[in-house]
Backbone atoms as SQL, in Angstrom:
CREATE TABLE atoms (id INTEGER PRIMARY KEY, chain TEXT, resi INTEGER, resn TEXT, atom TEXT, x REAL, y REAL, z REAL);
INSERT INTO atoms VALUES
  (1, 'A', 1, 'UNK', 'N', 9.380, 14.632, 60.052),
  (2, 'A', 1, 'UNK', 'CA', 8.132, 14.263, 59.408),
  (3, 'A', 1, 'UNK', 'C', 7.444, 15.520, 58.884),
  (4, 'A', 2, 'UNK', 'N', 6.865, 15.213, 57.769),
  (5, 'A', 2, 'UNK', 'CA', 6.338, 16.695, 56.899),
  (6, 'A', 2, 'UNK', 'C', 4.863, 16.729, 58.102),
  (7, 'A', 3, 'UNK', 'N', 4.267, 18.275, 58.245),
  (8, 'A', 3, 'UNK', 'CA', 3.504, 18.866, 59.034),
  (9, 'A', 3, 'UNK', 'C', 2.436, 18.172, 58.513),
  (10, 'A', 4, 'UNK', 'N', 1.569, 17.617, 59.146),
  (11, 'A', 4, 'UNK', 'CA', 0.304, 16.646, 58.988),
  (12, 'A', 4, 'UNK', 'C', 0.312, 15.094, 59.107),
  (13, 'A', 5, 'UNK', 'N', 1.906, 14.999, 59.416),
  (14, 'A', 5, 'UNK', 'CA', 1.971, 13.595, 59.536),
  (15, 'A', 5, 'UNK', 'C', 1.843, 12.891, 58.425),
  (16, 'A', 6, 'UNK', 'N', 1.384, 11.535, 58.973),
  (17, 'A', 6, 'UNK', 'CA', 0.863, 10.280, 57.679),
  (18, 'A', 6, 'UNK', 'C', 0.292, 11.001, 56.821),
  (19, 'A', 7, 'UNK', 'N', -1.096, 12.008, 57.314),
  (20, 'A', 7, 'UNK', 'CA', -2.051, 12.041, 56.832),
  (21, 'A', 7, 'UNK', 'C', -1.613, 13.169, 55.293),
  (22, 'A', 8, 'UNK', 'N', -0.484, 13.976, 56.030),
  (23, 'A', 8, 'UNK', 'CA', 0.028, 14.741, 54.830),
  (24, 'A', 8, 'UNK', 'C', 0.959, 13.641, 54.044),
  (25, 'A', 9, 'UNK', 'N', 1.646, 12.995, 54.118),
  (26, 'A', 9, 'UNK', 'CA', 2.476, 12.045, 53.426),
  (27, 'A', 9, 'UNK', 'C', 1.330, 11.549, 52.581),
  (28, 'A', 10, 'UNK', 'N', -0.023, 11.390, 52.961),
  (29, 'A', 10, 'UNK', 'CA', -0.370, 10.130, 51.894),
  (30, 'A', 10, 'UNK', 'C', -1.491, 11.158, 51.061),
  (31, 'A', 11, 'UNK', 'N', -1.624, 12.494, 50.969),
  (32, 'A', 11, 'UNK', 'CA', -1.692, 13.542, 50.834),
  (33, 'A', 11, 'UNK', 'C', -1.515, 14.054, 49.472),
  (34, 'A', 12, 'UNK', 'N', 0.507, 14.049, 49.709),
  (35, 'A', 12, 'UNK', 'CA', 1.536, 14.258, 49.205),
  (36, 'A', 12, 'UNK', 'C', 1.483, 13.469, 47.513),
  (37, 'A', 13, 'UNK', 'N', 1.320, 12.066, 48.374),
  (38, 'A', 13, 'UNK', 'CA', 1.319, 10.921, 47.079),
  (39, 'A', 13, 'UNK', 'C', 0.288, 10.717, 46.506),
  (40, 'A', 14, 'UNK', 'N', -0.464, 10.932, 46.773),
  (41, 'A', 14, 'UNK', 'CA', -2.138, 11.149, 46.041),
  (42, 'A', 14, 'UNK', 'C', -1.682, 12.233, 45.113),
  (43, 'A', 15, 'UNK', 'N', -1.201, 13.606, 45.450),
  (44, 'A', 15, 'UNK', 'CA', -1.032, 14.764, 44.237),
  (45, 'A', 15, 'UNK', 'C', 0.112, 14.047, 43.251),
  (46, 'A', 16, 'UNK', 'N', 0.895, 13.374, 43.832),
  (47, 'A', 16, 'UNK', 'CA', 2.042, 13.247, 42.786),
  (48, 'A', 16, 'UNK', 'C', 1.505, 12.027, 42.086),
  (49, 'A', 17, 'UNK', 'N', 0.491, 10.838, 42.024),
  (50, 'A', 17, 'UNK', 'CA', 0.187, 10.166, 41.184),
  (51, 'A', 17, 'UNK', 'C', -0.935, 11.060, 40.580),
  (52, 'A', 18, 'UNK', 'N', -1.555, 11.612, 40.895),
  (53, 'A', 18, 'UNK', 'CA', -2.574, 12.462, 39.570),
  (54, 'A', 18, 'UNK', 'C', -1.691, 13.114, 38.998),
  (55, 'A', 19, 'UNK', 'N', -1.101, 14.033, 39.406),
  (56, 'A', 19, 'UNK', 'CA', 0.017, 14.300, 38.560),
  (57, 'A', 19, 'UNK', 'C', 0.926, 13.749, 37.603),
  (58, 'A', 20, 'UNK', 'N', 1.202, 12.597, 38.000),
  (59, 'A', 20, 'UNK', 'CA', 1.775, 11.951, 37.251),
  (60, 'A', 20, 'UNK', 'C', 1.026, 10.840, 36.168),
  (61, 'A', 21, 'UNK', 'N', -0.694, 10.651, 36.348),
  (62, 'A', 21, 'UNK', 'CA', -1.427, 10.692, 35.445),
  (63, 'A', 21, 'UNK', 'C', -2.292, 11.776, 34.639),
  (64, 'A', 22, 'UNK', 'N', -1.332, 12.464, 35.108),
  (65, 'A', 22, 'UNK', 'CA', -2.187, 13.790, 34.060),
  (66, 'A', 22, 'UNK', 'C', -1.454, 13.844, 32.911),
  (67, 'A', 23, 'UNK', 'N', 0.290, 13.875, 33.510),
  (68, 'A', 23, 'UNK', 'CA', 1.214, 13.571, 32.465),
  (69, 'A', 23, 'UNK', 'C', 1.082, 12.624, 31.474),
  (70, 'A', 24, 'UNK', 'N', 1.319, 11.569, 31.540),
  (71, 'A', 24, 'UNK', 'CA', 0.800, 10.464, 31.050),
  (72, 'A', 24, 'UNK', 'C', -0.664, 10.726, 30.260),
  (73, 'A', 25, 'UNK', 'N', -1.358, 11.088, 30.263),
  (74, 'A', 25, 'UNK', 'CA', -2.678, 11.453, 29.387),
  (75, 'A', 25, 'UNK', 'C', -2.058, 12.589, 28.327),
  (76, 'A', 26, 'UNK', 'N', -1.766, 13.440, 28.994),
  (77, 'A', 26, 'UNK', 'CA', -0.715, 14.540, 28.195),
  (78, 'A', 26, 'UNK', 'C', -0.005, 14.308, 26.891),
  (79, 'A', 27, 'UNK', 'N', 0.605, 12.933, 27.495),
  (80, 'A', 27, 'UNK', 'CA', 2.338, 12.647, 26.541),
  (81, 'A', 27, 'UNK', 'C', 1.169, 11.855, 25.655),
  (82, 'A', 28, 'UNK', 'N', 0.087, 10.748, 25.686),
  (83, 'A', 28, 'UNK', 'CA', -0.479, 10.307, 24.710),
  (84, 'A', 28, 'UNK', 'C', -1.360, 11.179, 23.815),
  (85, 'A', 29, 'UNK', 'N', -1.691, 12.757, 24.666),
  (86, 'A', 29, 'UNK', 'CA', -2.826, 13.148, 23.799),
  (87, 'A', 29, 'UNK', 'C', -1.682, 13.711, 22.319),
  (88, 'A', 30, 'UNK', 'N', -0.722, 14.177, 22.711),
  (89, 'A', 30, 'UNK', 'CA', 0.425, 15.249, 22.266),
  (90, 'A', 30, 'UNK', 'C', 0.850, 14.027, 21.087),
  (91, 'A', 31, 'UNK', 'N', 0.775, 12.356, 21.672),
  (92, 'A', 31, 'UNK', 'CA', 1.707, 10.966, 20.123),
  (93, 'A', 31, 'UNK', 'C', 0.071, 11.560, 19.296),
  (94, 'A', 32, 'UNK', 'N', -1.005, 11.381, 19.178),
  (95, 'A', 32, 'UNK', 'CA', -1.835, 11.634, 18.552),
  (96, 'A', 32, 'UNK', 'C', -2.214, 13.371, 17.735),
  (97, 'A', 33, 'UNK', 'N', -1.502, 14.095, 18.080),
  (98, 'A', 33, 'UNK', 'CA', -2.230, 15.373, 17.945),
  (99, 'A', 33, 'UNK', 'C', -0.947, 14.943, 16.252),
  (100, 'A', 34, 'UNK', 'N', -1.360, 15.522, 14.757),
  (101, 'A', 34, 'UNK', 'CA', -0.828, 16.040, 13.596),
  (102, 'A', 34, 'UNK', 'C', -0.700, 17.168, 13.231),
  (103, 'A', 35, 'UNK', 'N', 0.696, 17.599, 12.976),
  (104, 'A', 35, 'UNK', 'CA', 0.591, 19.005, 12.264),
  (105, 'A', 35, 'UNK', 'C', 1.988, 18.941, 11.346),
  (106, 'A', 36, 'UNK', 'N', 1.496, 20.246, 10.306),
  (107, 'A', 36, 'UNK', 'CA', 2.155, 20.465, 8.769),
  (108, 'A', 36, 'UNK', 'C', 3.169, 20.980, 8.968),
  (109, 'A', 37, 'UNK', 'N', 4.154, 20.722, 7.888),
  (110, 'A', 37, 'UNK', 'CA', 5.391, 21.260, 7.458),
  (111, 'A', 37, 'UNK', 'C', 5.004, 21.277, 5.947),
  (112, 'A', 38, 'UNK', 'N', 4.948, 22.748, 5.477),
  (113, 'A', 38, 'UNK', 'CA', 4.866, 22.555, 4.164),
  (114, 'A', 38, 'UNK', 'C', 6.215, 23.801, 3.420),
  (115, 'A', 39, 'UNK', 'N', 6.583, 23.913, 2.729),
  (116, 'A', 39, 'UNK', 'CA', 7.554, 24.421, 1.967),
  (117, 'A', 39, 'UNK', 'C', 7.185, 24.685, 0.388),
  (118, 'A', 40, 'UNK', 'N', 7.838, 25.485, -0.324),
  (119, 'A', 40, 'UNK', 'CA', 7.473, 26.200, -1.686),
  (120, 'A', 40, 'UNK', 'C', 6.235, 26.492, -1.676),
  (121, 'A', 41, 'UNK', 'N', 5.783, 27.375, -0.954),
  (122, 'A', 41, 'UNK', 'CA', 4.424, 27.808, -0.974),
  (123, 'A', 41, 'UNK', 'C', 3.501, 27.132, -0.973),
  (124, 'A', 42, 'UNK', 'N', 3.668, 25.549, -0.155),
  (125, 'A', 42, 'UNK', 'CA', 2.849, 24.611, -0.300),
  (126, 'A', 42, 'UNK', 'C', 2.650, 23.600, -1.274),
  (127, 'A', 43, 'UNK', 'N', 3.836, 23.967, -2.147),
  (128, 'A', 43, 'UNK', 'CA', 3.900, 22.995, -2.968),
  (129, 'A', 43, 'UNK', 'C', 4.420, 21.741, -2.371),
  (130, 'A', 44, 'UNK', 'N', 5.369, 21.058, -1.266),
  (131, 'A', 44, 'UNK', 'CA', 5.789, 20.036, -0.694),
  (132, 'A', 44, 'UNK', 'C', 4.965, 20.128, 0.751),
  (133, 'A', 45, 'UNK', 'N', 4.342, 19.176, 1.167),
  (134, 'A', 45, 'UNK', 'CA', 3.387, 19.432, 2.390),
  (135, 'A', 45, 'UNK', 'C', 3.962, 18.062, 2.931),
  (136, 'A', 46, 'UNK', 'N', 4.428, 17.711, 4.132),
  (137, 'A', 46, 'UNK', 'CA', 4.347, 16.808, 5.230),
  (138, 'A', 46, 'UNK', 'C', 3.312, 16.486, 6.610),
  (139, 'A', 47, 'UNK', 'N', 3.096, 15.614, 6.471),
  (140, 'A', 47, 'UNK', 'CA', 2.441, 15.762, 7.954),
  (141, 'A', 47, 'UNK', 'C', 2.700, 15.037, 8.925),
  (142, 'A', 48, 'UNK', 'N', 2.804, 15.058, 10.068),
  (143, 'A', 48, 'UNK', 'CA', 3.579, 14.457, 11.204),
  (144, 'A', 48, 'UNK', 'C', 2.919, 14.213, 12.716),
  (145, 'A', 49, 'UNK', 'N', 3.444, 12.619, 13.333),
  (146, 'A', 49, 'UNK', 'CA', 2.647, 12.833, 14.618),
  (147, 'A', 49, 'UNK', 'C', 3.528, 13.439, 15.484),
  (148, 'A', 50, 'UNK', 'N', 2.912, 13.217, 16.969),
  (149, 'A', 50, 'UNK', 'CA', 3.541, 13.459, 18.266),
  (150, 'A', 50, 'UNK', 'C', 4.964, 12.926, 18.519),
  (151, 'A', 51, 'UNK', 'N', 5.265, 11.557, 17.797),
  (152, 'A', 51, 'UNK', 'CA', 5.852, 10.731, 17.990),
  (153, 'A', 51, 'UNK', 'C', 7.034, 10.778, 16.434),
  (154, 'A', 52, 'UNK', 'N', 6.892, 12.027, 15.807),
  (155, 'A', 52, 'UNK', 'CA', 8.031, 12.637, 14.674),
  (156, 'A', 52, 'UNK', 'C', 7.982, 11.139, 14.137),
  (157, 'A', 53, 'UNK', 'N', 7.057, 11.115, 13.321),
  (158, 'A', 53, 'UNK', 'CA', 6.771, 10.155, 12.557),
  (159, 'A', 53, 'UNK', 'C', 6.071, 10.433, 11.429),
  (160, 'A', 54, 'UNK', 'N', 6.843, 10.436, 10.346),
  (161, 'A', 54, 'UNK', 'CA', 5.967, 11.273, 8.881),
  (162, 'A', 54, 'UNK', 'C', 5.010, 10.429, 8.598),
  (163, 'A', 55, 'UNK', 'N', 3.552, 11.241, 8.547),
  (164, 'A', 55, 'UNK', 'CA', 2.512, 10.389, 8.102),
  (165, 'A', 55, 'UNK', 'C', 1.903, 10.313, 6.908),
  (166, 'A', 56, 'UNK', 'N', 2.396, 11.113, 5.896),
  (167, 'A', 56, 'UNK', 'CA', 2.124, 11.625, 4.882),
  (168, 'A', 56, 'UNK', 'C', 2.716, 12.602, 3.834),
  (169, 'A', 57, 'UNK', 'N', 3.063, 12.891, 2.706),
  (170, 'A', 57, 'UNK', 'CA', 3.740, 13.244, 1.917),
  (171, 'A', 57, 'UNK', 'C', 3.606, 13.341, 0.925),
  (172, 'A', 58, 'UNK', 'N', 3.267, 15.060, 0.204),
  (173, 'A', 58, 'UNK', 'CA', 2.340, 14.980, -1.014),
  (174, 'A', 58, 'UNK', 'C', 3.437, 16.095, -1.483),
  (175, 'A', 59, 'UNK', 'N', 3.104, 16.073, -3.080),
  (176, 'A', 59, 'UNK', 'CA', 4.614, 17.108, -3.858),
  (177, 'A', 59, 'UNK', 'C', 3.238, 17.321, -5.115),
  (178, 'A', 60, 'UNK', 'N', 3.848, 18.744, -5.001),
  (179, 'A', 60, 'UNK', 'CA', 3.015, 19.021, -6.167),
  (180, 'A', 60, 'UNK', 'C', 3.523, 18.698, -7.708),
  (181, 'A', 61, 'UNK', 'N', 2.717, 18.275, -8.305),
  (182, 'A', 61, 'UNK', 'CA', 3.680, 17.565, -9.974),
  (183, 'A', 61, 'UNK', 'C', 4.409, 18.439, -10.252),
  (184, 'A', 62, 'UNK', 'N', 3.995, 19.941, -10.180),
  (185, 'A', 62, 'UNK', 'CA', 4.670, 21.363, -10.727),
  (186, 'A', 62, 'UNK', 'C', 6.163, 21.182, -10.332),
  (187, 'A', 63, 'UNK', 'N', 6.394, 20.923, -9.278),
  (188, 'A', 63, 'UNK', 'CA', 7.753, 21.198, -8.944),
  (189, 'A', 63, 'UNK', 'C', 8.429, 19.890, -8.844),
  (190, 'A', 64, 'UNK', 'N', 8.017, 19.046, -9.663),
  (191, 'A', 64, 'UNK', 'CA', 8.938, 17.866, -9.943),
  (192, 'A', 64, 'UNK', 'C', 9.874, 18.163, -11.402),
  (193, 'A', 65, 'UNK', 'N', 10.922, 18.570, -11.399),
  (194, 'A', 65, 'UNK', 'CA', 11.534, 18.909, -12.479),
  (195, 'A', 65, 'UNK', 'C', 12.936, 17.730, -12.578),
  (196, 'A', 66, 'UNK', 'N', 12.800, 16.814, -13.469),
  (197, 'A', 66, 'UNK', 'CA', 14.407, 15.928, -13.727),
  (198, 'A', 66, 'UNK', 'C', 15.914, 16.630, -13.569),
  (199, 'A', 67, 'UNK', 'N', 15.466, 18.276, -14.179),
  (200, 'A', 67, 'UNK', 'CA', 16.656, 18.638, -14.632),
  (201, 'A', 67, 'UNK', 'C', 17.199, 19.396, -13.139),
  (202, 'A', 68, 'UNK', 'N', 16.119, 19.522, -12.179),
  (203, 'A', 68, 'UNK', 'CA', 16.430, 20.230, -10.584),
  (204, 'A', 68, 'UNK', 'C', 15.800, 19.391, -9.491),
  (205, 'A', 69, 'UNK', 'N', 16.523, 18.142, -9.469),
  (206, 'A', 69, 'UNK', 'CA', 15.827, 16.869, -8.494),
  (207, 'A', 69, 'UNK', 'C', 16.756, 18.151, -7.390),
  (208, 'A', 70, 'UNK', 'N', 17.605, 18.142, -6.999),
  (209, 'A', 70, 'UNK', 'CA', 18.342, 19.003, -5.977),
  (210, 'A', 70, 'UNK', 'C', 17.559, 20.002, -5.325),
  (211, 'A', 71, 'UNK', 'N', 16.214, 20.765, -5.909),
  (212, 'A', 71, 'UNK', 'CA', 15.540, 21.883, -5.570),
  (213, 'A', 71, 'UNK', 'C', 14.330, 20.963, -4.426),
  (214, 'A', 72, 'UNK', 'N', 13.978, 20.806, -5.306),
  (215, 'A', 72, 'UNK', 'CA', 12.974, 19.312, -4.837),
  (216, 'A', 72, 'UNK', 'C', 13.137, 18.789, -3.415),
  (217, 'A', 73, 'UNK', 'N', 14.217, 18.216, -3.479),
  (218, 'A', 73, 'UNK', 'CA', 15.210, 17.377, -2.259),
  (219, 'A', 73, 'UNK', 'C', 15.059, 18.565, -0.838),
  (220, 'A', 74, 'UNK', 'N', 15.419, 19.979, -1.412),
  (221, 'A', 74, 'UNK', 'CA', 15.116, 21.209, -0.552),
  (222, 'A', 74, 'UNK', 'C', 13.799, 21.562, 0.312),
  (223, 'A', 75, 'UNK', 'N', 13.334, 21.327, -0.973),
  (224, 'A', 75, 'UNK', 'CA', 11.600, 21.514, -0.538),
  (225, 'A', 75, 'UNK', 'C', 11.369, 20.932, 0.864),
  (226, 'A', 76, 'UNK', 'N', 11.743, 19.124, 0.808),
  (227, 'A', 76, 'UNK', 'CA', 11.264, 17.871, 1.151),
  (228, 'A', 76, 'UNK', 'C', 12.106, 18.640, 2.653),
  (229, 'A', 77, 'UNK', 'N', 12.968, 18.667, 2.424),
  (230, 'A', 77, 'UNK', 'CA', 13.654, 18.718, 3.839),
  (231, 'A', 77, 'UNK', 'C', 13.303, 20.241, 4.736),
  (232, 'A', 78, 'UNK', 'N', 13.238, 20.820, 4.087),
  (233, 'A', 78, 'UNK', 'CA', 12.275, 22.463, 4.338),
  (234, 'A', 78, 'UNK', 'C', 11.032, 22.049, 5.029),
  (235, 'A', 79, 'UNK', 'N', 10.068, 21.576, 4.449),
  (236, 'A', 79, 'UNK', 'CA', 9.206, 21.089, 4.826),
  (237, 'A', 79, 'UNK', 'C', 9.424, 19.942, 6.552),
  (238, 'A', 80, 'UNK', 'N', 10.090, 18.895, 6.124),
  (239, 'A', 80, 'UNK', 'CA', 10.263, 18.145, 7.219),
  (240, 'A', 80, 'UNK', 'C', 10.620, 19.256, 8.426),
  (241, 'A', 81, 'UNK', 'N', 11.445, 19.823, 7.995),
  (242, 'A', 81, 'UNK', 'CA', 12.387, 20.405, 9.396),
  (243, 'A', 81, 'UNK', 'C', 11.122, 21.291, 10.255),
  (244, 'A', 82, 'UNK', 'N', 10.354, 22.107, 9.314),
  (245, 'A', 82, 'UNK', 'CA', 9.025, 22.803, 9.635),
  (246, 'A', 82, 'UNK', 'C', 8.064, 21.824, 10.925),
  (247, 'A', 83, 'UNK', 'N', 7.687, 20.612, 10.313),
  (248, 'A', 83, 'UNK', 'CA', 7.069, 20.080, 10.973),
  (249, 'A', 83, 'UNK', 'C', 7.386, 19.183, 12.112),
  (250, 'A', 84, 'UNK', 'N', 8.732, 19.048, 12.213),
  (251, 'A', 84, 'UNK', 'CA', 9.578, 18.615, 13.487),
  (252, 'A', 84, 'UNK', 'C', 9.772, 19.806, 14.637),
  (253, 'A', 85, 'UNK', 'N', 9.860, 21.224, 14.094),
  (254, 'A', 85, 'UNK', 'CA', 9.431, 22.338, 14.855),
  (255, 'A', 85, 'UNK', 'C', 8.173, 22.325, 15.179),
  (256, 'A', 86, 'UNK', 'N', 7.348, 22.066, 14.699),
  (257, 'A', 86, 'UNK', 'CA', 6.253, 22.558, 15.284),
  (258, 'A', 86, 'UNK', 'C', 5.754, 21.311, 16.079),
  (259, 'A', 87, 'UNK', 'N', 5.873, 19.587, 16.007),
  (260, 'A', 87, 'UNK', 'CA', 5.571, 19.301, 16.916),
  (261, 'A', 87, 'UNK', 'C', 6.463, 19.577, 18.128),
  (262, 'A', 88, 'UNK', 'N', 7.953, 19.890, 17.817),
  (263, 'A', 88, 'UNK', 'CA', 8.821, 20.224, 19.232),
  (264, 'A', 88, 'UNK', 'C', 7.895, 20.814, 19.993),
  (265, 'A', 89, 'UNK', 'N', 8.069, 22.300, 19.555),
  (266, 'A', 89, 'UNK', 'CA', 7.123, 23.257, 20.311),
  (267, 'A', 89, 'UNK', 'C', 5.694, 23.374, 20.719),
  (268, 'A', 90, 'UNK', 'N', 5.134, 22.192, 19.997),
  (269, 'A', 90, 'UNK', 'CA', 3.569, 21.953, 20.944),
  (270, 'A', 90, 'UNK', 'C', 4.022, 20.985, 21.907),
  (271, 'A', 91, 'UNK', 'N', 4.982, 19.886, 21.915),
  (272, 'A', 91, 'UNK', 'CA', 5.173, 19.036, 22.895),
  (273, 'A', 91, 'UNK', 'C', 5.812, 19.821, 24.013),
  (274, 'A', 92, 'UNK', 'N', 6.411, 20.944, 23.312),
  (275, 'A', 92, 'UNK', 'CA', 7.443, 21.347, 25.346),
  (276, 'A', 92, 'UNK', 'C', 6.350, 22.743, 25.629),
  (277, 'A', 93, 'UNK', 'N', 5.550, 23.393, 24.929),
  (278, 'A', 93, 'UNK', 'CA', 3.929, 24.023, 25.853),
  (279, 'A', 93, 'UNK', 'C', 3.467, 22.897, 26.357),
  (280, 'A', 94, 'UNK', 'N', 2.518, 22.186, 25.461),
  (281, 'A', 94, 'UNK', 'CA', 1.526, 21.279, 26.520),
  (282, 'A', 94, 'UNK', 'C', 2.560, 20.996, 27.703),
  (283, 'A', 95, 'UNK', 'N', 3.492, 20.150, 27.719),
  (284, 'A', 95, 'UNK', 'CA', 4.246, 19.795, 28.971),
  (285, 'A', 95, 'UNK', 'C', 5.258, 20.479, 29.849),
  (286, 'A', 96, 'UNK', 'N', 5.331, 21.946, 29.465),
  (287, 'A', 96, 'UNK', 'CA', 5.566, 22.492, 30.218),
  (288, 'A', 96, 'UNK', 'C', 4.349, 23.303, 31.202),
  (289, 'A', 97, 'UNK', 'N', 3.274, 22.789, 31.140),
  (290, 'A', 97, 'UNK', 'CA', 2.113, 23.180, 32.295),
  (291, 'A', 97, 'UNK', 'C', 2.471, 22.057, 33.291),
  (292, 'A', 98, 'UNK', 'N', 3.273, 20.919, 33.087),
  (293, 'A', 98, 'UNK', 'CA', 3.119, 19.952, 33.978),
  (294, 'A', 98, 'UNK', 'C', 4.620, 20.347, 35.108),
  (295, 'A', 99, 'UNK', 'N', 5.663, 20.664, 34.297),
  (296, 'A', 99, 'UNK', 'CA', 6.702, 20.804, 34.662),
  (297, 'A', 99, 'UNK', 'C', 7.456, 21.853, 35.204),
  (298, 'A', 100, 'UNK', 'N', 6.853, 22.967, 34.718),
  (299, 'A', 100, 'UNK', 'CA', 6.869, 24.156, 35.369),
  (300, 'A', 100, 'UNK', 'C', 8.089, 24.714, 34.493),
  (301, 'A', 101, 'UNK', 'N', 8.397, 24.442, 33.386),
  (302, 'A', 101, 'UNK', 'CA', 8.876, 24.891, 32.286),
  (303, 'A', 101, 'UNK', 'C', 10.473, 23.703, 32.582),
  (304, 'A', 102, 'UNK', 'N', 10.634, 23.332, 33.375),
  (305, 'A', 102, 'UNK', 'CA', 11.838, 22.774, 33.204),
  (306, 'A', 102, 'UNK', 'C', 12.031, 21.386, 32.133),
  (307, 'A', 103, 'UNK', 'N', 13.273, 21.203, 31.754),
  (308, 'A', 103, 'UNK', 'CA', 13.523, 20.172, 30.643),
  (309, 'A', 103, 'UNK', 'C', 13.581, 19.385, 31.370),
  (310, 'A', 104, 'UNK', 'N', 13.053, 18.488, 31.432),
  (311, 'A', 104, 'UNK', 'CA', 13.191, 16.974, 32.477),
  (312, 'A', 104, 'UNK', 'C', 13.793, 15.715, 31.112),
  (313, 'A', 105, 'UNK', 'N', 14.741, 15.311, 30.814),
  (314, 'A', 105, 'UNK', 'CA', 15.266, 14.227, 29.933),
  (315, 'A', 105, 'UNK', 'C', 14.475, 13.211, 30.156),
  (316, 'A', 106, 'UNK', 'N', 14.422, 12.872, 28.464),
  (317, 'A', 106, 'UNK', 'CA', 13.222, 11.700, 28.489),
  (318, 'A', 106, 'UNK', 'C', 11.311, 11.811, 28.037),
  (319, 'A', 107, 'UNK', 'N', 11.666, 13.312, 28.821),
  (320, 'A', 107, 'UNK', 'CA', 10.034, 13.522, 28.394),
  (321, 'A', 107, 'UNK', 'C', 9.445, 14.088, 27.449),
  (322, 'A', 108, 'UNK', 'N', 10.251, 14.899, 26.773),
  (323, 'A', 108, 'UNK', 'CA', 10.253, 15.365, 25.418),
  (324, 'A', 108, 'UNK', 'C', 11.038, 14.546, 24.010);
């Protein structure tokens, strides 16, 4: 029996459900938080939630050219890949304060 008895057992489980609602507040604040992927100097801008879900998608007319749809296509995916990095890496900081840096599958 862990040192304190019951009284540490129920202790124990009290820290690990706040804990485990802290997480949980965490993982929803992180589906809500948006941030940019933009590419050609801002000429292709994306924006994206927590939940890598494009929310938006603006191209500047300038760099719409018929004769270089292929450049374009670059931009778009330049851009995306930008903003799939950057929510990665705000989702595994914020939740690595919970986890103590380890990858736990599933939670990212």
């Amino acid at each position: 029996m862990l040192p304190g008895g019951k009284k540490g057992m129920k202790d124990l489980m009290k820290q690990a459900q706040k804990m485990q609602q802290d997480l949980m507040k965490a993982q929803e604040e992180l589906a809500n938080k948006v941030v940019e992927g933009s590419a050609g100097g801002g000429m292709v801008k994306i924006e994206m939630n927590g939940h890598h879900q494009v929310l938006s998608l603006k191209i500047d007319p300038e760099v719409v050219d018929k004769e270089d749809i292929e450049m374009l296509e670059d931009l778009i995916i330049a851009a995306l890949n930008e903003a799939q990095e950057k929510i990665t890496r705000t989702s595994e900081d914020e939740l690595s304060k919970f986890t103590g840096g380890m990858k736990i599958p599933g939670l990212i």
